[in-house]
matplotlib code that plots the C-alpha trace (Angstrom):
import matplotlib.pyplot as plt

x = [-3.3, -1.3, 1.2, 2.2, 4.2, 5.9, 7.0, 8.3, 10.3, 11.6, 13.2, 14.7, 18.1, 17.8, 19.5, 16.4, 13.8, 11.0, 9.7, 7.5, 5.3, 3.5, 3.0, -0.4, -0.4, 2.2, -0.2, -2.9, -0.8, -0.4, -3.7, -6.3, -8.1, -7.9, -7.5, -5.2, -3.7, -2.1, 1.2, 1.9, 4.6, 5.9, 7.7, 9.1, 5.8, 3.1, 2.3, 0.3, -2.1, -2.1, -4.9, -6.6, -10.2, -11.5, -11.2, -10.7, -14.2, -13.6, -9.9, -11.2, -14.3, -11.7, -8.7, -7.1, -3.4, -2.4, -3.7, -5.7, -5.0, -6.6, -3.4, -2.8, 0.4, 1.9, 6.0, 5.6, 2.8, 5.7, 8.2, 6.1, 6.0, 9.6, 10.0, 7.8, 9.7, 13.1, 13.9, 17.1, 16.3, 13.4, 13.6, 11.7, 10.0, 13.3, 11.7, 8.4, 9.4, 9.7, 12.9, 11.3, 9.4, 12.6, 14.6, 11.6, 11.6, 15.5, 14.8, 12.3, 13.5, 16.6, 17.5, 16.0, 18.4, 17.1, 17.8, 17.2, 18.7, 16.5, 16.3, 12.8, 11.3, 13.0, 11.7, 8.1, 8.2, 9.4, 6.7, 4.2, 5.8, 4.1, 0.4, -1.7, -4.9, -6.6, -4.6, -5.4, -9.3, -9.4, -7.1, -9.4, -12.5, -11.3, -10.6, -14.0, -15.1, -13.1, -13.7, -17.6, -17.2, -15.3, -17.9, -20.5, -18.6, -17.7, -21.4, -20.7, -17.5, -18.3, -17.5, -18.3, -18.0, -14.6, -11.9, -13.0, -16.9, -15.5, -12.8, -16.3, -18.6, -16.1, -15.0, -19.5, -19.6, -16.7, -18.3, -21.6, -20.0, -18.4, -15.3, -13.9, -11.8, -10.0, -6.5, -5.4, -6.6, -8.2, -6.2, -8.4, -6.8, -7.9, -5.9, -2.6, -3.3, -2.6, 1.3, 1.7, 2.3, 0.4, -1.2, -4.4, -8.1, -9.2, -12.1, -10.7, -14.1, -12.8, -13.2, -14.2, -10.7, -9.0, -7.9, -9.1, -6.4, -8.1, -5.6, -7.7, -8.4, -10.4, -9.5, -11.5, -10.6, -7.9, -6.3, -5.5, -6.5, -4.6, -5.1, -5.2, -7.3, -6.5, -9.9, -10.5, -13.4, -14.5, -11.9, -8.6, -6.2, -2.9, -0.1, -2.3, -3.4, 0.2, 2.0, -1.6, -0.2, 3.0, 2.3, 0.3, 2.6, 4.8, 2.3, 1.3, 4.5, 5.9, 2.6, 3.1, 6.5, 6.7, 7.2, 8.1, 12.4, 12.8, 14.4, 11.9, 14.8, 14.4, 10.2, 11.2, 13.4, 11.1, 8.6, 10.8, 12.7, 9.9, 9.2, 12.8, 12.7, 9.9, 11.4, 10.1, 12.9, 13.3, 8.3, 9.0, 10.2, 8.5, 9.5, 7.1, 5.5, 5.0, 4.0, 0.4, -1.3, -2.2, -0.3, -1.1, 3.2, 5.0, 7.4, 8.6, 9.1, 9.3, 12.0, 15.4, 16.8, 15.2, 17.6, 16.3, 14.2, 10.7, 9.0, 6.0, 2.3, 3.7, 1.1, 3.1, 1.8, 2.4, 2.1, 4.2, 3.6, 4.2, 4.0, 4.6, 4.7, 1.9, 0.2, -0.7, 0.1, -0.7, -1.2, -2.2, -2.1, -3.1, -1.6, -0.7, 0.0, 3.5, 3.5, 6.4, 5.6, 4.0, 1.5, -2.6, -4.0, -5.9, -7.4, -10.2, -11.0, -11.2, -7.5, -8.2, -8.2, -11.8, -13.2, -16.2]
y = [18.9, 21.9, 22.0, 18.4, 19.9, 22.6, 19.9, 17.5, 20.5, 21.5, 17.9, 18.0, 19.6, 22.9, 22.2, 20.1, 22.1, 19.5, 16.1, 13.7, 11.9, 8.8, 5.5, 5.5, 5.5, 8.9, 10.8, 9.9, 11.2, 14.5, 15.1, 13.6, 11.6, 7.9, 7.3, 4.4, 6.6, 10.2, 12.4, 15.2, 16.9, 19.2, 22.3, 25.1, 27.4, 25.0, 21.5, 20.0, 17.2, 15.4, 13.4, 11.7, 12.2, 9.3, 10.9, 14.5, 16.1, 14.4, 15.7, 19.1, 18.9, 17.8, 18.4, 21.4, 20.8, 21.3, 22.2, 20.0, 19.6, 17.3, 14.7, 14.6, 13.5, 13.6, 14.1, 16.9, 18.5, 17.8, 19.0, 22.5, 22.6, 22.2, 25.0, 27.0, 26.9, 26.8, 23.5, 21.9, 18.3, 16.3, 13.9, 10.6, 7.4, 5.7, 2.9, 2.6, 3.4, 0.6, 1.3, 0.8, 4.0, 6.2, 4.8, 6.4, 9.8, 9.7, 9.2, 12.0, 14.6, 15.2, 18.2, 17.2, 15.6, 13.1, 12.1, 8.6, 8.4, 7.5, 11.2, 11.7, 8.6, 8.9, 12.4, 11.1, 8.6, 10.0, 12.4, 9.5, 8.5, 11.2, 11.1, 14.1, 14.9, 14.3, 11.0, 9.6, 10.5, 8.1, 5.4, 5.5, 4.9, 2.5, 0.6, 1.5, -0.6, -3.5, -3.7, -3.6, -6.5, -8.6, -8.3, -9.5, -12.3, -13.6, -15.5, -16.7, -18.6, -22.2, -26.0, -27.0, -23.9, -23.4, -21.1, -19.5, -19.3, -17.1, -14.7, -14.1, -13.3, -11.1, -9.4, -8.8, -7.5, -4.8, -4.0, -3.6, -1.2, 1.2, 0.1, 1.2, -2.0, -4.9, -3.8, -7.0, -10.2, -11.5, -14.2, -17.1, -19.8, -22.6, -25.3, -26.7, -24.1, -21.4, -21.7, -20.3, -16.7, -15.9, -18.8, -18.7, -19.5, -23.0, -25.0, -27.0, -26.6, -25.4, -27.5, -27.7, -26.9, -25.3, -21.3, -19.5, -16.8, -13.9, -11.4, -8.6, -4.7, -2.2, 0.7, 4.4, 6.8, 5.5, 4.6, 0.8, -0.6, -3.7, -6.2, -9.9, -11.6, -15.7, -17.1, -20.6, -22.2, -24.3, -24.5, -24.0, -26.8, -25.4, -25.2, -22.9, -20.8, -20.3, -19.3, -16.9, -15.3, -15.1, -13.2, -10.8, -9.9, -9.4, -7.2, -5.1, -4.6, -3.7, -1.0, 0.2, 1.2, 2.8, 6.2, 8.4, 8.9, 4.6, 2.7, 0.4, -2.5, -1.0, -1.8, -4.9, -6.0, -5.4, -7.9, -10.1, -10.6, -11.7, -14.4, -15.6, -15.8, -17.9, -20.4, -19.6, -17.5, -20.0, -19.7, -15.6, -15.2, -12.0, -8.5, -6.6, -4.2, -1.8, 1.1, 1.2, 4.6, 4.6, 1.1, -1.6, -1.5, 0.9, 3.1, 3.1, -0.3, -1.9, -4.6, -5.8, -3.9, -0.6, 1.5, 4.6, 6.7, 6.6, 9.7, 11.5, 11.1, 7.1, 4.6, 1.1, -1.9, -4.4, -8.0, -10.6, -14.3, -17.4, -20.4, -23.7, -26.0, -28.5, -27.7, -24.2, -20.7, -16.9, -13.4, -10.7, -7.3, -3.6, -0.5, 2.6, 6.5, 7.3, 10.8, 12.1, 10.3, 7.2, 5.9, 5.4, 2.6, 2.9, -0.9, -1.1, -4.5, -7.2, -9.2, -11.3, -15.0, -15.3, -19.3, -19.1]
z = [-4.3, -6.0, -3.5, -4.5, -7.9, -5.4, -2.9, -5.4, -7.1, -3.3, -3.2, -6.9, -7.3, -9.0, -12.2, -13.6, -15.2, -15.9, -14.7, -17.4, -14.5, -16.5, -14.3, -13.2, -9.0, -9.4, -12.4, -9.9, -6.7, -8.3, -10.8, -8.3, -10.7, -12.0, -15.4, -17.4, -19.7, -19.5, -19.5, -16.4, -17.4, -14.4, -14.6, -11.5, -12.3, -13.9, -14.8, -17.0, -17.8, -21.6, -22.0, -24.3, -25.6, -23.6, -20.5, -21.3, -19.9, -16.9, -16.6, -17.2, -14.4, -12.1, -12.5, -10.8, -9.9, -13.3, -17.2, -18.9, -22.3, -24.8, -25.8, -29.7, -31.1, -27.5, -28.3, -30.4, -27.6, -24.8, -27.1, -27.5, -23.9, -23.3, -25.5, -24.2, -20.5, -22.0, -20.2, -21.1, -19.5, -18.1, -15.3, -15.9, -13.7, -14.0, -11.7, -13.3, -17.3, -19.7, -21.6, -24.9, -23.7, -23.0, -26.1, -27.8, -26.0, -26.7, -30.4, -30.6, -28.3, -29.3, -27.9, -24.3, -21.7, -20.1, -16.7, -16.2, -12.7, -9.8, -8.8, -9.9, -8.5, -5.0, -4.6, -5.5, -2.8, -0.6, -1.0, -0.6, 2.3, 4.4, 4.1, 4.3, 5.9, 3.0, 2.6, 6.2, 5.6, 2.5, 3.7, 7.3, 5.3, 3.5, 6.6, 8.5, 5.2, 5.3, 9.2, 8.5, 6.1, 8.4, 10.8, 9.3, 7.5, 10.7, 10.8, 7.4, 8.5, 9.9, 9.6, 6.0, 3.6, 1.9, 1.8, -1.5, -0.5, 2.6, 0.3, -2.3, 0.3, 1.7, -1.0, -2.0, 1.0, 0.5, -2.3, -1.2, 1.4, -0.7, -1.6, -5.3, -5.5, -3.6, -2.1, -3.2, -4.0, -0.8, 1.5, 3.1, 4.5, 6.8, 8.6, 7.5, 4.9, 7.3, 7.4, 3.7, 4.4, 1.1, 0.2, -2.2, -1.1, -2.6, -2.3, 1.0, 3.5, 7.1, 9.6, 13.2, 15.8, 12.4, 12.2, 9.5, 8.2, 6.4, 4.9, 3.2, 2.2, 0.5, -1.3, -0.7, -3.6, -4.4, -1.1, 0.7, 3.6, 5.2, 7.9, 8.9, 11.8, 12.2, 14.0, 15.7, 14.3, 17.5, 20.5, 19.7, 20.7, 23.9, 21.1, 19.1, 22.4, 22.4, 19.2, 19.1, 22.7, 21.4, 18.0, 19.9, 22.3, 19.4, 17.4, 20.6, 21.7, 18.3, 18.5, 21.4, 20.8, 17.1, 17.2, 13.9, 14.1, 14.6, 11.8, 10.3, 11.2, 14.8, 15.0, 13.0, 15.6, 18.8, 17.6, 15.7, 19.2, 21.1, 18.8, 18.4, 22.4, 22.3, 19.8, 16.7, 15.1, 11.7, 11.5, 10.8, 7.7, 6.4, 7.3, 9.9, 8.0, 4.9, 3.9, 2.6, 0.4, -2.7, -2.8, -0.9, -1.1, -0.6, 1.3, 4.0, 5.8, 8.9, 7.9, 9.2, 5.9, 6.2, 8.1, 7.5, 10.2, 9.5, 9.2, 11.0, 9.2, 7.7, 7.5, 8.1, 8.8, 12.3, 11.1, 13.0, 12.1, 12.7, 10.5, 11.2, 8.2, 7.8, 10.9, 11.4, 11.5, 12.1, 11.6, 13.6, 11.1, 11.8, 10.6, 12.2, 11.7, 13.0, 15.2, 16.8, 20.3, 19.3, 16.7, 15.8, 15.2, 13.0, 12.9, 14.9, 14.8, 17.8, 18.0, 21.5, 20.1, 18.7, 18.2, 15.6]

ax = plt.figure().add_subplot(projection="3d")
ax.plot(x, y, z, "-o")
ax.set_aspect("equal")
plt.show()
């Protein structure tokens, strides 16, 4: 975890002297602990945690990236600090930072530049992008969870119960397995229902000859899981046989080819062809994948925009799709670890067409 402050300060230019680190995911990136409140303030040879009395004995039996201090009047503590290092400016969140937050640091540090740019926040995710040892560990248990749940919901999932009945037990069972939260809020969709990308459960029961589309996660210390199986519920009908086939030929394909050096509009493009072949170029109208950490979002992605390489030790998600309106559609989602001659999956889980 220390080495965190000394890589983000190896991707800053040299002239800034401090970074004020405050949205939650980033003080939690760099301190190792979870909290909703709290200050790290980052300089070249130490950085420190401000935190308040509610979580300060935890802070100080965990923390060890940076010093813990107990947060008091918290300008006139950062100020001292600033001091203390002789720092002339301090780079902030520009993308996360409310600007009723910096028009008060403005006021109050006066003698502080403050460099609002995007310099601080690009260098943090960038960071992110490339998931450590440590990393993987939590975001592969977190899937071993998920995958468990899905399992054993699968007998749970039958003519007659609804959509939301499904997405509760599911998410109990998560739960029940270990997992410190959802990754998001849990997709069930059956029928008809299933051509809404990111439709919400509702109390419509699933019926026989129907897909069910369950988009789901859990999160392990902190770190997301992702994926999406579509199940037939009986016998699925020819035309459903088919756009199935065709989305995972897309999705292996896509696998089988990402490699860490491709643009993410390359790997977009490699399954997004296969489906425009087949016809259904205008029922894909989501990008291919994202990055997925300690945000179930996040860089880098596997889009037709992202035109940057992506690196080695990314976690980026496969999902091709297809939705056709009022009758049907579906997802096939796993995620994978990019290496320098291929990928990992790291989803486990069953993706042959499955009837319930």
């Amino acid at each position: 975890m220390t080495n965190r402050f000394d890589r983000l300060f190896a991707q800053l230019p040299d002239s800034i002297d401090c970074a004020l680190i405050t949205s939650d995911v980033n003080r939690r990136y760099f301190t190792g602990m979870k909290s909703s409140d709290g200050t790290v303030l980052a300089f070249r040879d130490k950085a420190y945690l401000l935190i308040d009395f509610r979580y300060i004995e935890k802070a100080r039996a965990t923390v060890t990236a940076a010093e813990v201090i107990e947060q008091k009047k918290l300008y006139p503590q950062i100020a001292q600090l600033l001091k203390e290092h002789s720092a002339k400016n301090m780079a902030i969140e520009a993308q996360t930072m409310t600007v009723s937050t910096l028009t008060g640091i403005r006021g109050i540090l006066k003698d502080t530049e403050i460099i609002d740019t995007d310099v601080l926040s690009n260098a943090i995710n960038n960071l992110r992008m490339i998931k450590d040892p440590e990393e993987i560990h939590c975001i592969r248990k977190a899937q071993e969870i998920a995958e468990a749940a899905l399992t054993e919901v699968m007998d749970f999932i039958r003519p007659g119960v609804t959509e939301r009945e499904i997405a509760l037990q599911l998410n109990h069972l998560m739960f029940l397995k270990g997992a410190e939260d959802l990754s998001f809020e849990t997709i069930v969709l059956s029928g008809a229902n299933t051509s809404m990308p990111h439709g919400v459960p509702s109390d419509k029961k699933v019926q026989a000859g129907e897909f069910v589309l369950i988009d789901f996660g859990a999160v392990y210390n902190g770190y997301h899981s992702d994926m999406t199986r579509t199940f037939c519920v009986g016998q699925p009908s020819e035309e459903m046989k088919k756009v199935y086939n065709i989305v995972l030929e897309a999705q292996n394909t896509a696998i089988n080819a990402a490699h860490a050096g491709m643009t993410g509009q390359e790997l977009d493009l490699i399954a997004r062809s296969i489906i425009d072949d087949a016809g259904y170029a205008e029922c894909f109208g989501h990008s291919l994948g994202h990055g997925v950490g300690l945000e179930i979002h996040e860089k880098p992605n596997a889009s037709p925009n992202f035109r940057l390489p992506l690196s080695k030790g990314s976690v980026v998600t496969v999902e091709p799709g297809i939705y056709i309106a009022g009758k049907f559609g579906v997802r096939i989602e796993d995620f994978v670890i990019l290496t320098e001659n291929g990928c990992e999956n790291m989803t486990k889980f069953a993706k042959n067409i499955i009837s319930l």
